[in-house]
N, C-alpha and C positions, 0 to 999 in steps of 0.2 A: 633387214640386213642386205646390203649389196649384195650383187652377184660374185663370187667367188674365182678367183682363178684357180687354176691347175695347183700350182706352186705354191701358193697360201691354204689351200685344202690340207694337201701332205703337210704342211707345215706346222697348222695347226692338230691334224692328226697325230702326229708324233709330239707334239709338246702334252695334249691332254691325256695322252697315255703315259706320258713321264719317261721317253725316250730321248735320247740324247739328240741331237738336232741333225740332221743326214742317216740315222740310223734306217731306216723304211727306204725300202726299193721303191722308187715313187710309179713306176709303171703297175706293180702291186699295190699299193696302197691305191691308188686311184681307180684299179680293176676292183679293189675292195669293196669300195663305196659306191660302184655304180649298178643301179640297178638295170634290171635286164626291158622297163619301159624307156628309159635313157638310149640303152644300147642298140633297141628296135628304132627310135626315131631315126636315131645318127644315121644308121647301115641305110637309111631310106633314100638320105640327103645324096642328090649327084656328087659321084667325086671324090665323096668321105671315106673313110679305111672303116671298116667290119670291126666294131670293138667287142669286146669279149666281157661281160655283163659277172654280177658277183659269183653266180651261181656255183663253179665250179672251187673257187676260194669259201666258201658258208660248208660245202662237204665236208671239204678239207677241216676247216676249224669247227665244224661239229665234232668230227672225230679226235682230235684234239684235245678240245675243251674238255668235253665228257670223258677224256681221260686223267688230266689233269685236275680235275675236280672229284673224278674218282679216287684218286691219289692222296689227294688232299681232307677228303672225310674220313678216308680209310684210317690216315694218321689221326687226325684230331679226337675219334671216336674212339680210342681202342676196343669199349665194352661192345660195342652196337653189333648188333645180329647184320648178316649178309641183305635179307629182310630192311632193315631199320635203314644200313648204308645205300641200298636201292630208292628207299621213299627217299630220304635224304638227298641224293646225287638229281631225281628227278625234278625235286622243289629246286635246286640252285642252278638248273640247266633248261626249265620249262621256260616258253616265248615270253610273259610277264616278267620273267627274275632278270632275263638278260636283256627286255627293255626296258627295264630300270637302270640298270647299268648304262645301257647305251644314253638315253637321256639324262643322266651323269655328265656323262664324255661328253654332252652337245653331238651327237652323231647324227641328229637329224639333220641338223642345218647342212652338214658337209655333204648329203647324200646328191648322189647323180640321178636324177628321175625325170622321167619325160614327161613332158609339160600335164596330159590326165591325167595321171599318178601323182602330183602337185597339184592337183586341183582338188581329189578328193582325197585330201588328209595324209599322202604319203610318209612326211616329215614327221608324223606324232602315230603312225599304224605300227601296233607292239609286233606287229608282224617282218615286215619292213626293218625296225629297228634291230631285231634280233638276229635276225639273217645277216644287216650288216657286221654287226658284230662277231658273229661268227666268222664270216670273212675277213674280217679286221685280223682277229687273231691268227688264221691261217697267215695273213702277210706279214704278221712279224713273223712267223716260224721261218718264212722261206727268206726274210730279211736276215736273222737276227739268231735264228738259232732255237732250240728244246730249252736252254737256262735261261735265257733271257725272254723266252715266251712263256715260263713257267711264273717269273718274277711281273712280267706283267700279269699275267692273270692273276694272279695273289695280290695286286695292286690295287688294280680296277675294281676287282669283284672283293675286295672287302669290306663293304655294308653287309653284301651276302653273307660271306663270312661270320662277320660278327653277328648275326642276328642266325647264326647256327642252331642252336636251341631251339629258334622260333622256327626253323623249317622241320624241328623234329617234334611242334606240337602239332596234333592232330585236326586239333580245331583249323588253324592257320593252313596245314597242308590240304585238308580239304575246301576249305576255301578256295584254295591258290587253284586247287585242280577243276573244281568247279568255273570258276575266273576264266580259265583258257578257254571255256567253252559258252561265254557269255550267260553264264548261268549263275543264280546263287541259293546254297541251301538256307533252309530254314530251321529252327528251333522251338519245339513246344516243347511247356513242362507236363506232364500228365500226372504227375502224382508230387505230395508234399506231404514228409508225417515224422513222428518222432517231436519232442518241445523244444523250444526255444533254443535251447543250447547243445542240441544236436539233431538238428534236421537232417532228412532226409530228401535227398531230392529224385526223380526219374524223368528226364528227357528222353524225348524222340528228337532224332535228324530230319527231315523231309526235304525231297525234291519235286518242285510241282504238285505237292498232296504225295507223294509216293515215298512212304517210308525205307529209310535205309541203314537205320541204326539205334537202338536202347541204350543208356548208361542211366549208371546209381551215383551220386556222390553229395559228398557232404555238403556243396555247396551245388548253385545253378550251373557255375562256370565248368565245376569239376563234374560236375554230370554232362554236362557239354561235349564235356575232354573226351569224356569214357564214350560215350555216343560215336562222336565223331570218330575213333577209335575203332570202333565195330564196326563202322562203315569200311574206313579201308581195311581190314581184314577180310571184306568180300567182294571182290574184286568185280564177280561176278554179276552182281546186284546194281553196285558202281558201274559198270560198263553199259548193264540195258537202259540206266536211270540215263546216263550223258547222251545215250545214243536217243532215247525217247525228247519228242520237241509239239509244240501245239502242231496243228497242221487245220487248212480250209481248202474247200475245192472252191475253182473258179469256173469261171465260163473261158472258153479257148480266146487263145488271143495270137494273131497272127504273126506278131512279132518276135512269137517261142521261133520260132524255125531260122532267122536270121541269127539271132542273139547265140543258139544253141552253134552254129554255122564259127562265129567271131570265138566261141570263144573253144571248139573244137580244136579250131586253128590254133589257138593260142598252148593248146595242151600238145599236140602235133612236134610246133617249137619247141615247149620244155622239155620233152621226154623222149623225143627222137622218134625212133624203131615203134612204132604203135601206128595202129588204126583208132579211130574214132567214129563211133553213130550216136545218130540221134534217136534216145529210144523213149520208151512209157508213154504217157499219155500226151505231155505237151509234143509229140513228134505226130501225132493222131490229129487230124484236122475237124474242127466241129467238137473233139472231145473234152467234155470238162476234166478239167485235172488240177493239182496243186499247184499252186505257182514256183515249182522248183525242176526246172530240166533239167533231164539224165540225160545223163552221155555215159555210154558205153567205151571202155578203152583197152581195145586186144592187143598184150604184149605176147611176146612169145614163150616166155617162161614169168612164171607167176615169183614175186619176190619179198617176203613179207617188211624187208628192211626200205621199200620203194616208199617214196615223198612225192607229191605233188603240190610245187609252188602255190601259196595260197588257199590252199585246202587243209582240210581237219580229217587226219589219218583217222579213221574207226574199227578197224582191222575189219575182221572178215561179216562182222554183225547181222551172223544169225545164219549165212548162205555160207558154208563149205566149198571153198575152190573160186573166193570172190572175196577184194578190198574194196573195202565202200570208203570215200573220201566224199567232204562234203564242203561247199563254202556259204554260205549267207553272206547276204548285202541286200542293194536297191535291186538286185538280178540275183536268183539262187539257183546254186546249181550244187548236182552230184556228181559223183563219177565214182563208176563201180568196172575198176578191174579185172579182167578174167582171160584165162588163155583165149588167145584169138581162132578162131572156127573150134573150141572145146564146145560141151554143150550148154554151159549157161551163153555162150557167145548167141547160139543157133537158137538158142531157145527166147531171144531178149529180141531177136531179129523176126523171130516168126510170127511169135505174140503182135509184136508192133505191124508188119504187114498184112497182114490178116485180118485187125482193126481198119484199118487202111480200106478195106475191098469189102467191107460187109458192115454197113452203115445198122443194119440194128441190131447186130453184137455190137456196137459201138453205144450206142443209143442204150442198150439195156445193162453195160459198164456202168456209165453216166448215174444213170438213177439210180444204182445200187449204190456207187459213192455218195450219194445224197442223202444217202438213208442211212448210211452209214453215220455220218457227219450227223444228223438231224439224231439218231440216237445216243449220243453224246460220245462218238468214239471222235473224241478230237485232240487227240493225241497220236502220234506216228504207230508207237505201237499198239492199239489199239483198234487203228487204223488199218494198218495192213491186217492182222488178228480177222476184223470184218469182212476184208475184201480177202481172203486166204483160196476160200471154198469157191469163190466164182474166178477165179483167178487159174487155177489148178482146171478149171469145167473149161475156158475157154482156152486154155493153152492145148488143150488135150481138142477140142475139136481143128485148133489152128490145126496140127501136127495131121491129123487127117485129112483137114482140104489139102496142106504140103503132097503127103501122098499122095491122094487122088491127082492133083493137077501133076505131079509126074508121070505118074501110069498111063495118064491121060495123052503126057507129052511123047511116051513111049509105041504106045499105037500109032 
């Protein structure tokens, strides 16, 4: 497809929303659709005006949307428990259901993305898509009004809609939630009994080998249902299964420390008011570690409602007074949230230079992660589980050379 102007963007945006033609404030709509690698090139270019990228329109029409889709189940459902309208609202409002929609509307093509961001897959990333769309919907509001951003959304999003039932089976919802996290469960039958004409079935759910749910039913499908079922009724189980992922140690690689550096920067821009380090292993030079850099990110108040573009929210997982957010790609990285100079901040900063200055507590991390690994803890949480006890041992002598070299610097 040719390159698009300004004027046929908006143009075409308001038509495949089903808006009347001039409805959409075209300086909104085109803040809608641009992403913030678009808005970083331009601001580069001599001469060019400082453009304002979707982010703060995707706020807006998240809060929006998830209200008007709250609205909207509430009605349709009358019977459904507070419970049932929560799973509900979250299946029609997760990154998958609203890039389906958006790849409806053709919203990729319209997108504004700087030339990297269009090299790897921008145009078709359900990430990407859903963001714009939430921004979309914010610029009808400030076009167009609360009635006629309601009639669109009940527009657009009616496949969602009508396939309402299906985001209140269980089977389908835990899939979908699995889905967002590039994950997919699986299903064994463990038992079959009773004859012919009424069997009995008992499924497990599993994720990775790690069970997370039993059902009974008269058929496979319907044991399925009931399985899947008991999985989200334990949120708890659900949360360590999404947050657990394979894991391997590497040998170091010199390029953690630049790569950590770009994309610091890049968390700096989205979030403003923060610090950023480079922490754990790959910030340790010579030390084997996972191939996923931490970054450390000190806001001043901790906020459990906070997003980080392109990252996967995991709330606090497992560390009290700590958001751990996580991205995968060709590069992976974390970022673990914490009050800036609190004690998990001094404590992620201590660990890490103290490694730094004493090369055979580095050395003797190393081969405990190996041993680790080589005993089959190859999975995150089984992983850290391993590394816990040495982890705790060394933190606790960093904290003493800290002293010591004070006392030292106080004489």
């Amino acid at each position: 497809m040719p390159e698009l102007g300004d004027q046929q963007r908006v143009a075409l945006l308001t038509a495949r929303l089903g808006l009347p033609e001039g409805a959409l404030d075209p300086e909104l709509a085109l803040e809608a659709l641009r992403h913030g690698s678009y808005a970083h090139e331009r601001s580069l270019a001599a001469g060019r005006e400082v453009l304002r990228s979707n982010e703060r329109l995707e706020f807006l029409g998240d809060a929006v949307l998830g209200m008007l889709i709250a609205r909207r189940v509430y009605e349709r459902f009358p019977e459904a428990t507070e419970g049932e309208l929560t799973r509900l609202r979250a299946a029609l409002v997760r990154e998958e259901s609203l890039a389906i929609v958006a790849r409806q509307l053709g919203l990729g093509e319209l997108l504004l993305l700087g030339r990297g961001e269009q090299r790897s897959g921008g145009r078709e990333n359900a990430a990407r898509l859903a963001d714009a769309l939430e921004a979309v919907i914010a610029a009808v509001l400030l076009s167009c009004g609360l009635e006629r951003t309601q009639e669109t959304v009940e527009r657009v999003l009616a496949p969602l809609f009508d396939q309402g039932a299906l985001a209140r089976d269980p089977k389908t919802e835990l899939q979908q939630l699995f889905q967002s996290r590039r994950r997919t469960p699986h299903y064994q039958v463990l038992a079959v009994a009773g004859p012919d004409h009424a069997r009995s079935y008992e499924v497990e759910v599993r994720l990775d080998g790690t069970p997370l749910g039993r059902g009974r039913g008269r058929s496979k499908k319907e044991a399925e249902q009931a399985a899947a079922r008991v999985a989200l009724e334990a949120p708890d189980v659900l949360d360590r299964a999404l947050l657990d992922e394979t894991v391997s140690v590497v040998s170091s690689d010199p390029r953690w420390r630049e790569l950590a550096a770009e994309e610091a920067a890049r968390l700096r821009t989205a979030l403003g008011e923060v610090q950023v380090e480079h922490i754990g292993s790959t910030a340790v030079a010579h030390l084997d570690a996972k191939p996923v850099i931490d970054l450390l990110v000190g806001v001043r108040e901790l906020t459990p409602a906070l997003r980080i573009p392109d990252y996967e929210g995991c709330g606090e997982a497992g560390v009290a007074g700590r958001l751990y957010f996580r991205k995968r790609g060709p590069v992976s990285f974390n970022a673990q949230v914490v009050e800036l100079e609190g004690p998990l901040w001094g404590d992620a900063l201590l660990l890490r230079d103290y490694l730094r200055v004493h090369p055979d507590e580095r050395e003797r991390y190393a081969a405990h992660k190996r041993e680790a690994i080589a005993s089959g803890a190859t999975t995150l949480l089984r992983y850290s589980e391993q590394k816990a006890g040495l982890m705790l041992e060394l933190l606790e002598r960093a904290r003493r050379w800290a002293a010591s070299a004070a006392a030292t610097r106080r004489l």
